[in-house]
MMTF fields as JSON, N, C-alpha, C and O atoms, coordinates in Angstrom:
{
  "mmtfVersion": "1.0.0",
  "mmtfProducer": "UNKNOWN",
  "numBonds": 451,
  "numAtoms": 452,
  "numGroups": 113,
  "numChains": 1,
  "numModels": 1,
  "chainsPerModel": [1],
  "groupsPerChain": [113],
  "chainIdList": ["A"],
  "bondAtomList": [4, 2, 8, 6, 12, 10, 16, 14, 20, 18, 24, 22, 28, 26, 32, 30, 36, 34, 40, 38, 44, 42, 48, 46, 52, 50, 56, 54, 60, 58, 64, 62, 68, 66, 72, 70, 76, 74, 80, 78, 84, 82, 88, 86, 92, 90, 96, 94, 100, 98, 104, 102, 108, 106, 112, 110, 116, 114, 120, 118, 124, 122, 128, 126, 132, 130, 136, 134, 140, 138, 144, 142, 148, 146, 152, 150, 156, 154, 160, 158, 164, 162, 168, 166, 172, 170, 176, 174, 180, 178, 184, 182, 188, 186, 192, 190, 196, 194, 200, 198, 204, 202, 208, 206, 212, 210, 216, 214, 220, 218, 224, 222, 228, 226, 232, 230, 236, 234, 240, 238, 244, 242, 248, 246, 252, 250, 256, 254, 260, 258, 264, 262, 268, 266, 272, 270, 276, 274, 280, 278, 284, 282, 288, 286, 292, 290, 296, 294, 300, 298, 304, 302, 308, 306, 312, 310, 316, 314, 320, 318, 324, 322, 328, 326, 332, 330, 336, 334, 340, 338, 344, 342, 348, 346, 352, 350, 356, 354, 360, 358, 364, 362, 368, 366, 372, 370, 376, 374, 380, 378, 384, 382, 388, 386, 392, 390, 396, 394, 400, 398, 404, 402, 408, 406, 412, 410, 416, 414, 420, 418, 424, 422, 428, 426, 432, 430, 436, 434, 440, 438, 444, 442, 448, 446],
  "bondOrderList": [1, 1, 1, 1, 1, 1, 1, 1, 1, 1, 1, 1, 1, 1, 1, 1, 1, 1, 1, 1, 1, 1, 1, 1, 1, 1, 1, 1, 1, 1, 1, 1, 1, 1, 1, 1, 1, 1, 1, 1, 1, 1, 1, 1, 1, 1, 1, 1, 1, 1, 1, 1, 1, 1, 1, 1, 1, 1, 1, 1, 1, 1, 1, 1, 1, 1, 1, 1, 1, 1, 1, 1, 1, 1, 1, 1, 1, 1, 1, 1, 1, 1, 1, 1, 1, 1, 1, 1, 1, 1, 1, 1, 1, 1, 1, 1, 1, 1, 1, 1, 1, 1, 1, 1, 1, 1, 1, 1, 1, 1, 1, 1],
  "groupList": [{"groupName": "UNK", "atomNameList": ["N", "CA", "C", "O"], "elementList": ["N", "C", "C", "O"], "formalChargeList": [0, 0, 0, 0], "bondAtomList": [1, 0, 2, 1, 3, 2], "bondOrderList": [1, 1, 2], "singleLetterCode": "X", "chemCompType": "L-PEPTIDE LINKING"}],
  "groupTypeList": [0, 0, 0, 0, 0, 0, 0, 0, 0, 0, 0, 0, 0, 0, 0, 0, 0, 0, 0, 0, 0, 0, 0, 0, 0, 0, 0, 0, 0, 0, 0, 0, 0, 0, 0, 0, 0, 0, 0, 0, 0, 0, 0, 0, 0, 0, 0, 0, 0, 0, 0, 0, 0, 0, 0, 0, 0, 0, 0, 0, 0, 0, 0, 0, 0, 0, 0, 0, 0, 0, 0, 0, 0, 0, 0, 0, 0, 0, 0, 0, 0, 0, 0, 0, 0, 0, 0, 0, 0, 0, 0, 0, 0, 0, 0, 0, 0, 0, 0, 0, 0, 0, 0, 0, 0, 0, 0, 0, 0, 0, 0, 0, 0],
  "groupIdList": [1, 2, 3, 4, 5, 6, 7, 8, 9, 10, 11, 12, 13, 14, 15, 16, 17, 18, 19, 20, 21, 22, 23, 24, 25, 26, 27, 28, 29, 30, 31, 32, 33, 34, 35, 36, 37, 38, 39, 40, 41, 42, 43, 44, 45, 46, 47, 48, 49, 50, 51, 52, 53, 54, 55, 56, 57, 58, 59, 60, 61, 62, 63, 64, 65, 66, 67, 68, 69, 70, 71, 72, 73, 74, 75, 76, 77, 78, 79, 80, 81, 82, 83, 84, 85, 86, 87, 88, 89, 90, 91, 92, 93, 94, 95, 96, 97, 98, 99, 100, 101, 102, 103, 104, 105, 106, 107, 108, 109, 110, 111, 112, 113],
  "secStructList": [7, 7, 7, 7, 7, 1, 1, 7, 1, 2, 2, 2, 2, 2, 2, 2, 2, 2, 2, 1, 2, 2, 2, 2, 2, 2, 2, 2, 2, 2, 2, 2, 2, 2, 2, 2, 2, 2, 2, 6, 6, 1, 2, 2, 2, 2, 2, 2, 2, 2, 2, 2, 2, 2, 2, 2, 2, 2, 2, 2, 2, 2, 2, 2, 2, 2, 2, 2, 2, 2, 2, 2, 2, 2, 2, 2, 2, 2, 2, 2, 2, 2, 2, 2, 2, 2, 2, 2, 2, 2, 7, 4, 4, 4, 6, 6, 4, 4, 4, 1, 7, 7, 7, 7, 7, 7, 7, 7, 7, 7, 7, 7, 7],
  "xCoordList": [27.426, 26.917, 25.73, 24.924, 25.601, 24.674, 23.917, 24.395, 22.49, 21.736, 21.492, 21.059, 21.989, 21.596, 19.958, 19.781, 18.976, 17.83, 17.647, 16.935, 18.446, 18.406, 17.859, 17.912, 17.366, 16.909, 17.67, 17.13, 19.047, 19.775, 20.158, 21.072, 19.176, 19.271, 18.869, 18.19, 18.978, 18.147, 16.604, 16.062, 16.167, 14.736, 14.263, 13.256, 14.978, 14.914, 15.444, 14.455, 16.254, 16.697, 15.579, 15.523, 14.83, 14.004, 13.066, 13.209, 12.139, 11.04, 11.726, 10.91, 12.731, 12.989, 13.184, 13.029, 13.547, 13.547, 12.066, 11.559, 11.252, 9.35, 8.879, 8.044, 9.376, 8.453, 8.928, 8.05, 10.155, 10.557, 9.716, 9.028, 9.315, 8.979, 8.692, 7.524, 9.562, 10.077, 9.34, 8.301, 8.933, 8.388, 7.195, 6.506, 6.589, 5.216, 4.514, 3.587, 5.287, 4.674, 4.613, 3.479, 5.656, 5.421, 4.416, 3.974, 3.998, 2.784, 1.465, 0.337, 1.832, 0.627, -0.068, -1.201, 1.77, 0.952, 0.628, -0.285, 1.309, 0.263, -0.66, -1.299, -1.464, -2.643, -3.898, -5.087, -3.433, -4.042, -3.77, -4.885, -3.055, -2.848, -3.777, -4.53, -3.747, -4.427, -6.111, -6.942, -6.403, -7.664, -8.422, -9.609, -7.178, -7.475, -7.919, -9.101, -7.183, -7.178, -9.113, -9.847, -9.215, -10.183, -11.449, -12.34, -11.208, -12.217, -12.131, -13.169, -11.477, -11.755, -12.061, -12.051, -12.598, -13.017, -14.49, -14.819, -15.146, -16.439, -16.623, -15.951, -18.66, -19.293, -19.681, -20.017, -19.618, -19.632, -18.798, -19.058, -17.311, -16.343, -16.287, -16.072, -16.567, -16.999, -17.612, -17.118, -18.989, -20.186, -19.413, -19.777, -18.422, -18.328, -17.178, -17.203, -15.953, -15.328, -15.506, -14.926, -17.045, -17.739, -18.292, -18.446, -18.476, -19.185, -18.455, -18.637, -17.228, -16.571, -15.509, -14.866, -15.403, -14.952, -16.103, -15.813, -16.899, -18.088, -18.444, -18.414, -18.913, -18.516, -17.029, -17.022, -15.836, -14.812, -14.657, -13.839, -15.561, -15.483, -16.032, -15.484, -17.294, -18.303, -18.011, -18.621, -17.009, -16.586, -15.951, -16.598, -14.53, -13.661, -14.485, -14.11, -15.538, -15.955, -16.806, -16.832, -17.353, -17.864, -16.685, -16.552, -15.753, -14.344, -14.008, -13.843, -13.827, -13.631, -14.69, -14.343, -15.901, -16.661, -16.809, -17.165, -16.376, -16.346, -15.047, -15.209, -13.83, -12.756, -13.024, -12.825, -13.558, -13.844, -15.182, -15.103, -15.744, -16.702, -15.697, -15.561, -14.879, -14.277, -12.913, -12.392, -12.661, -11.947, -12.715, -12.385, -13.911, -14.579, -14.746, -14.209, -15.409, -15.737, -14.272, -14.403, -13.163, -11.871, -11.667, -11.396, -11.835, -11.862, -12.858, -12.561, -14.082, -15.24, -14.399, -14.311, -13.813, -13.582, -12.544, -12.308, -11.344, -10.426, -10.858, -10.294, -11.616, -12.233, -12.749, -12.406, -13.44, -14.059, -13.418, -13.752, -12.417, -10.999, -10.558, -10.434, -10.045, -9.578, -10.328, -9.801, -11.95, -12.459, -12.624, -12.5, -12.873, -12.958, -11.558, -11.47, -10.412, -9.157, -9.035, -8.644, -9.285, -10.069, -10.151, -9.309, -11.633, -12.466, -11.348, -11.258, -10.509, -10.18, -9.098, -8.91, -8.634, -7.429, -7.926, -7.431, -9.255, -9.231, -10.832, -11.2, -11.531, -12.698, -14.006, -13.742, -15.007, -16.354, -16.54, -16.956, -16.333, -17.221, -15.421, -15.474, -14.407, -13.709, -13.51, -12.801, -14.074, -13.6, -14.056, -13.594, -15.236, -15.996, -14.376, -13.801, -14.154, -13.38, -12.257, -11.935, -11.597, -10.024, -10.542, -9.641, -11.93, -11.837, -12.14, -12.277, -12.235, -12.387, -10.998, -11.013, -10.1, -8.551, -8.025, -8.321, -6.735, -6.104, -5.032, -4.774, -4.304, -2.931, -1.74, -1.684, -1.096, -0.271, 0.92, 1.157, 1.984, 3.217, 4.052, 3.99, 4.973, 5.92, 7.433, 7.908, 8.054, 9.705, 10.568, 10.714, 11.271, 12.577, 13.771, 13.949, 14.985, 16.503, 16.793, 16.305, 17.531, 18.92, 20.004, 20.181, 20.886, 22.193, 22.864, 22.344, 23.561, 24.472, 25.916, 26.931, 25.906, 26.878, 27.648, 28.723],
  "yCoordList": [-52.366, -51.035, -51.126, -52.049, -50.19, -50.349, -48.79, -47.816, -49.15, -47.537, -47.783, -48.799, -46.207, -46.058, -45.265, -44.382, -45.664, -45.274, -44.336, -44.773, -42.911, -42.685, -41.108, -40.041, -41.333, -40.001, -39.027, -38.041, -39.353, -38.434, -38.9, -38.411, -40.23, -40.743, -40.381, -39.37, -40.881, -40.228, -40.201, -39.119, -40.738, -40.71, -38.963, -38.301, -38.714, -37.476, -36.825, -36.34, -36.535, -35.523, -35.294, -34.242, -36.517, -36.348, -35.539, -34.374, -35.679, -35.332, -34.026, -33.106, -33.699, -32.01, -31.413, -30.193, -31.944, -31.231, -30.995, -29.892, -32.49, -32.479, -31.304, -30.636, -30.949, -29.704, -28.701, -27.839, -28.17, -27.004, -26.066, -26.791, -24.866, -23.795, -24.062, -24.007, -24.283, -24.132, -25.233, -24.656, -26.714, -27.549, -27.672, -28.339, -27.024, -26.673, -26.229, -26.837, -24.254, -23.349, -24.791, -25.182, -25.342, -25.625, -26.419, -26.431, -27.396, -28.632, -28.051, -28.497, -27.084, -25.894, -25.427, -25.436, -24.896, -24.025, -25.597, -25.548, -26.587, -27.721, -27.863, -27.735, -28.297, -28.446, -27.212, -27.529, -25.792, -24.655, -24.925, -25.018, -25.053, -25.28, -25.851, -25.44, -27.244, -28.619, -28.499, -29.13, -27.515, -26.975, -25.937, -25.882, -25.1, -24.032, -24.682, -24.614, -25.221, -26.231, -26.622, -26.297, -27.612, -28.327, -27.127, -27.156, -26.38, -25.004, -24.629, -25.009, -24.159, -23.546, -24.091, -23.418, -25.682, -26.174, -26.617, -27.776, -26.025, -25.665, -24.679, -23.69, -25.518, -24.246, -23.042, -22.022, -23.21, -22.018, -20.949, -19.787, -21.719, -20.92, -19.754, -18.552, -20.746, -20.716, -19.201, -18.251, -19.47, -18.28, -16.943, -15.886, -16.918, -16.234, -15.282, -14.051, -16.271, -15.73, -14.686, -13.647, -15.705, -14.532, -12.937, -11.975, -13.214, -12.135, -11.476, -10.282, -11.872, -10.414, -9.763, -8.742, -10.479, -10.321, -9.22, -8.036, -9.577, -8.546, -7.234, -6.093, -7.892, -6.119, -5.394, -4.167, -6.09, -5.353, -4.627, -3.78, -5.139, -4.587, -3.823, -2.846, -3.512, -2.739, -1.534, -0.485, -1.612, -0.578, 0.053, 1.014, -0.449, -0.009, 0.851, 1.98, 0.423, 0.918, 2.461, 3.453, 2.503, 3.795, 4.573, 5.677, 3.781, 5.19, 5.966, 7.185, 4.802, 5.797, 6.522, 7.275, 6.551, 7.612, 8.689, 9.595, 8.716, 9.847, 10.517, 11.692, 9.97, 10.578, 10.967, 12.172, 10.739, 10.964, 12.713, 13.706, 12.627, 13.529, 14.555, 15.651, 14.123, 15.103, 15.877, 16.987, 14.711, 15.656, 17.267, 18.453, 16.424, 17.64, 18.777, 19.852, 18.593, 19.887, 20.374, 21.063, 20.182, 20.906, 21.612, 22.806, 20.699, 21.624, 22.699, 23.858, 22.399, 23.744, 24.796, 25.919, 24.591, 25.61, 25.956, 27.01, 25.353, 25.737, 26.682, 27.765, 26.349, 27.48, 28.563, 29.593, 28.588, 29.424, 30.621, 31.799, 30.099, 31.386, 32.084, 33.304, 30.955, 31.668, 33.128, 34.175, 32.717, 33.257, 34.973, 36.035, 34.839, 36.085, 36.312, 37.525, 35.902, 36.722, 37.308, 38.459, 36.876, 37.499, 38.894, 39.785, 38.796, 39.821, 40.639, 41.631, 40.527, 41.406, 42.104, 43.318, 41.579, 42.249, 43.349, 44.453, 42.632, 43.186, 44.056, 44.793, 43.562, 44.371, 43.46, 43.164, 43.259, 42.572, 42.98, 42.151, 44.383, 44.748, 44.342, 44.789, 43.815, 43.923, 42.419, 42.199, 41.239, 40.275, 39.41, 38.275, 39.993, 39.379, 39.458, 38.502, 40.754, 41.096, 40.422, 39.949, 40.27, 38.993, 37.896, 37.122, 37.082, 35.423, 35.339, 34.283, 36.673, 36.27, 36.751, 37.072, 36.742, 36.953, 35.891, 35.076, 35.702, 34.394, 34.815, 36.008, 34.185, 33.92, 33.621, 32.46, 34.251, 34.095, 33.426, 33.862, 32.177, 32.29, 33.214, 33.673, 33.592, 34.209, 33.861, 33.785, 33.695, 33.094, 34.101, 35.024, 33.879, 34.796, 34.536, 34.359, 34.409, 33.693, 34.817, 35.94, 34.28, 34.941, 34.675, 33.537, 35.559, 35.324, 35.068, 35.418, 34.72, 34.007, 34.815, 34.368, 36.325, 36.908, 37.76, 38.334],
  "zCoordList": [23.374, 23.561, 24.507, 24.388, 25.444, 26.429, 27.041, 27.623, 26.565, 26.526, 27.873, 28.418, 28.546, 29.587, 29.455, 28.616, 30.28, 30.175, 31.698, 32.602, 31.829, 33.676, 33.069, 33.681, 31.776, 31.494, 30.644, 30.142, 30.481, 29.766, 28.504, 27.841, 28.04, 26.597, 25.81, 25.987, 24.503, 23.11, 23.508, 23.281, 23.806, 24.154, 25.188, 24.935, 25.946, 26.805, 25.812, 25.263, 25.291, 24.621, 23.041, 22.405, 22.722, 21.687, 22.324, 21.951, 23.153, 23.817, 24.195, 24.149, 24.49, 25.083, 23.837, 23.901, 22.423, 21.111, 20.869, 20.668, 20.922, 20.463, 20.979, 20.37, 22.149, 23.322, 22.926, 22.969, 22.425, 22.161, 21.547, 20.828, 21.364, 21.197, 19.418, 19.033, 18.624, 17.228, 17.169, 16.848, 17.233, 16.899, 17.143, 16.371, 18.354, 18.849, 17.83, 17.293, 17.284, 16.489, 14.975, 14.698, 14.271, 13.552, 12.975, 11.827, 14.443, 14.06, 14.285, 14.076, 14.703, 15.086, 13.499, 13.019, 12.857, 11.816, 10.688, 9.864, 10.8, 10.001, 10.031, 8.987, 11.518, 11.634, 11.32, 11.315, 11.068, 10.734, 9.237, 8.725, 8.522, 7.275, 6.749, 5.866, 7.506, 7.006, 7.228, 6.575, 8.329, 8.718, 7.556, 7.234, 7.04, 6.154, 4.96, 4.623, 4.385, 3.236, 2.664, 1.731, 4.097, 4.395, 4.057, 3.207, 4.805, 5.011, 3.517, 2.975, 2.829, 1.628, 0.897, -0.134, 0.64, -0.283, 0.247, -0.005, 0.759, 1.441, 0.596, 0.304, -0.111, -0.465, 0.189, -0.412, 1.813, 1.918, 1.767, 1.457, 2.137, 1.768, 0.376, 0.225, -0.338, -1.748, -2.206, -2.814, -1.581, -1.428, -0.946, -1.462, -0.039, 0.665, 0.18, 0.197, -0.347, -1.48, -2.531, -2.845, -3.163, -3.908, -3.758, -4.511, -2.473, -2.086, -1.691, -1.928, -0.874, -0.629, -1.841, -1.598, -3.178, -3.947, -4.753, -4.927, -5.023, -5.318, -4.718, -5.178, -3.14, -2.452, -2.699, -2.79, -2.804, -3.203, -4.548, -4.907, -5.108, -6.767, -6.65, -7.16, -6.056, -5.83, -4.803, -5.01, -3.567, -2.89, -4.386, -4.8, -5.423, -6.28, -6.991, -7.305, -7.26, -8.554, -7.888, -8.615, -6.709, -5.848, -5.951, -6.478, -5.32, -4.907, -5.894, -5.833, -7.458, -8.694, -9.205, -10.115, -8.919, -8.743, -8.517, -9.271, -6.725, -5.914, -6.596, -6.924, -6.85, -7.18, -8.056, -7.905, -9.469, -10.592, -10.336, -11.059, -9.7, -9.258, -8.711, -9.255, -7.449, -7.201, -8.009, -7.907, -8.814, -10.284, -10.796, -10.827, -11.144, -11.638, -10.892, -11.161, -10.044, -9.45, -8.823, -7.811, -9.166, -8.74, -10.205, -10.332, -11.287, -12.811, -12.548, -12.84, -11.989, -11.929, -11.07, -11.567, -9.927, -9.376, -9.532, -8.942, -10.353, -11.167, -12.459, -12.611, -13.146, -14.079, -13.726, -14.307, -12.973, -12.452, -11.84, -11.967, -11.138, -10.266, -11.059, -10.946, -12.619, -13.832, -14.348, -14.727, -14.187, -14.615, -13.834, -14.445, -12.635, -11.538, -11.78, -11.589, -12.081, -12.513, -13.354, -13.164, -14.678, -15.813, -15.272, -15.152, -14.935, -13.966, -13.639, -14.362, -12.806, -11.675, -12.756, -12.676, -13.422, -14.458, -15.462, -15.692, -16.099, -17.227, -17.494, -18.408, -16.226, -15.55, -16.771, -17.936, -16.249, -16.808, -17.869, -18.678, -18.352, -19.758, -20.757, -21.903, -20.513, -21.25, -21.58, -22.562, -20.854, -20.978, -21.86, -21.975, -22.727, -23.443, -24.856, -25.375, -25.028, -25.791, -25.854, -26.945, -24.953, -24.76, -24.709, -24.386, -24.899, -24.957, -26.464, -27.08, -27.024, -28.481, -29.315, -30.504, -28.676, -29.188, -29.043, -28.169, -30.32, -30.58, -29.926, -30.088, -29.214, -28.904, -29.991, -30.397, -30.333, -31.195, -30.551, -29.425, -31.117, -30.631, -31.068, -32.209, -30.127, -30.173, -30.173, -29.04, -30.914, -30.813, -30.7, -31.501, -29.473, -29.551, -29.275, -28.07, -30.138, -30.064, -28.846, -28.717, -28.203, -27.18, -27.746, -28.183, -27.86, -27.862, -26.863, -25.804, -26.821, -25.797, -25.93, -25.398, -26.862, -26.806, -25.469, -25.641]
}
């Protein structure tokens, strides 16, 4: 058996696979891997972790705030509309009179005759 060495041997054809595109990205994303790795077991990493884990708790815990705030004041001005409807139906001097009335249920069968 006799390797021809004129360039079109296993050796050329290894090196045109090594260069390819797909093997580039891959030793690429090792060495970022192997970089990342390295990096996160740094106290600063560490510190830093913390902290944006903290400001994130700390943005969470504002937002349910504001939402929580803006619950309410949609109940205030939800009550409140109720209330000027009231008003507009049953006129100011009468409404004192209907919030002190019970609602009774009422049941009524249909026939289906």
């Amino acid at each position: 058996m006799v390797f021809n060495n004129d360039g079109n041997g296993y050796t050329q054809q290894a090196l045109s696979y090594l260069s390819s595109d797909k093997v580039v990205y891959f030793a690429a994303g090792l060495v970022a891997a192997y970089a990342i790795k390295k990096f996160s077991e740094t106290e600063f990493a560490h510190e830093a972790a913390v902290n944006i884990t903290a400001g994130a708790l700390e943005l969470k815990d504002s937002i349910e705030e504001s939402i929580e705030n803006i619950k309410e004041d949609a109940e205030d001005i939800h009550a409140e509309a109720q209330e000027r409807q009231q008003i507009e139906i049953f006129g100011p001097e009468d409404l004192d009179d209907i919030e002190d009335l019970e609602i009774e249920d009422i049941d009524i069968d249909i026939d289906d005759d």
